[in-house]
C-alpha positions as CSV (number, residue, x, y, z in Angstrom):
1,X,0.0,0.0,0.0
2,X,1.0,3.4,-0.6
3,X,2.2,5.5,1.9
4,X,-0.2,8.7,2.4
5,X,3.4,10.9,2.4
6,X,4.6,9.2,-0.7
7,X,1.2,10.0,-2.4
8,X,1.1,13.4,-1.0
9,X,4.9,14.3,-2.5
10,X,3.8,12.8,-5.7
11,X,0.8,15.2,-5.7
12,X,3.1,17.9,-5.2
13,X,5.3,17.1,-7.9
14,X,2.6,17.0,-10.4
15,X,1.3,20.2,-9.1
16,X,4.7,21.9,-9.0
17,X,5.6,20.4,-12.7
18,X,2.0,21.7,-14.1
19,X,2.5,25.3,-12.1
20,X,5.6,25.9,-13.9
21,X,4.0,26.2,-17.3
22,X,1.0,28.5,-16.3
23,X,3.0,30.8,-13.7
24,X,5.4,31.0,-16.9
25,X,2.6,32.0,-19.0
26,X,0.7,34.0,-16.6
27,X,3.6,36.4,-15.6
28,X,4.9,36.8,-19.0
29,X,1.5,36.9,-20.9
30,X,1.6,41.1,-21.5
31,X,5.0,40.1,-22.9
32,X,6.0,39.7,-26.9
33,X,7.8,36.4,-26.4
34,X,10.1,34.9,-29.2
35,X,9.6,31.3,-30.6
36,X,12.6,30.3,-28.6
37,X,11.4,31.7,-25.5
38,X,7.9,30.3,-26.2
39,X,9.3,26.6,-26.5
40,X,11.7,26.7,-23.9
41,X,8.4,27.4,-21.4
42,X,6.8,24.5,-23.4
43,X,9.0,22.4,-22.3
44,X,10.0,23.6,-18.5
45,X,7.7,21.4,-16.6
46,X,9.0,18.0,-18.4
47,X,12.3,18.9,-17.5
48,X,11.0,18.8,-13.8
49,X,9.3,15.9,-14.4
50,X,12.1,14.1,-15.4
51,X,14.6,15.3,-13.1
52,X,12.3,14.1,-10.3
53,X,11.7,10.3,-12.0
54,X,15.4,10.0,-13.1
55,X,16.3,8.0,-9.9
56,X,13.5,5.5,-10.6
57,X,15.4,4.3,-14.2
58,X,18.1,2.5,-12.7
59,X,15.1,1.3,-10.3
60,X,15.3,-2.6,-9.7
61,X,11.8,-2.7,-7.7
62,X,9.8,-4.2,-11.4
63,X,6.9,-1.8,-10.5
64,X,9.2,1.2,-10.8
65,X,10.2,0.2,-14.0
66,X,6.4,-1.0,-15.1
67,X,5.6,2.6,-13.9
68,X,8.5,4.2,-16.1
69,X,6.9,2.7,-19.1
70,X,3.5,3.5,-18.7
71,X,4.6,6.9,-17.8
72,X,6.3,7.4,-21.6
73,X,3.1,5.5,-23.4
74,X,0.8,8.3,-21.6
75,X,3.3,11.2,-22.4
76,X,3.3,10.2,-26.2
77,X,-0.2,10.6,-26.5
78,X,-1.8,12.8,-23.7
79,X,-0.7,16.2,-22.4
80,X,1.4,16.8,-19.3
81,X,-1.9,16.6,-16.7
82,X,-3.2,13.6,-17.3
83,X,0.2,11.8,-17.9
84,X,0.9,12.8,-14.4
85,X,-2.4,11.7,-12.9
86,X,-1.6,8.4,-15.2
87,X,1.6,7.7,-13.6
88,X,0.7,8.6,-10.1
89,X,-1.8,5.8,-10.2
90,X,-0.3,3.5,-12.4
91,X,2.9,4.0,-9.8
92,X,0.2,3.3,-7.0
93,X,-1.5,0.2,-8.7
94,X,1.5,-1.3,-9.5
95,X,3.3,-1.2,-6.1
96,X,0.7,-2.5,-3.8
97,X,0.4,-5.6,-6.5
98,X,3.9,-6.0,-7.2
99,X,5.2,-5.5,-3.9
């Protein structure tokens, strides 16, 4: 079972990766941004994302690494929310039956 403070720290990580992009947007939106500004706020919050799972590649736990994958099939086809909210529950799933 998941421990409510691991759940809780994921939760913040998801919320901290997601407010990176619209506090980006929202403090620079009266702002002329170029193209290279514009993308390198595109993709801000998956560099957080993946600075925070990085430790969980060389993972040996098998639900880690289950997790991991899951995590990149969602982010190929779905947006950054609901790849997080994907991963937090596959993560969750996946260590109470693997455990």
């Amino acid at each position: 079972m998941i421990h409510m403070t691991t759940f809780i720290a994921i939760l913040c990580v998801g919320l901290t990766t997601y407010s990176t992009r619209v506090l980006g947007y929202l403090l620079l939106k009266n702002r002329q941004l170029s193209k290279r500004t514009t993308r390198i706020l595109q993709v801000i919050p998956g560099c957080v994302l993946v600075s925070v799972i990085a430790p969980y590649f060389v993972s040996d736990h098998p639900a880690n690494l289950v997790a991991i994958a899951v995590t990149i099939l969602a982010a190929c086809y779905l947006s950054l929310l609901p790849t997080v909210m994907i991963s937090i529950v596959a993560t969750a799933m996946l260590r109470y039956l693997i455990a």
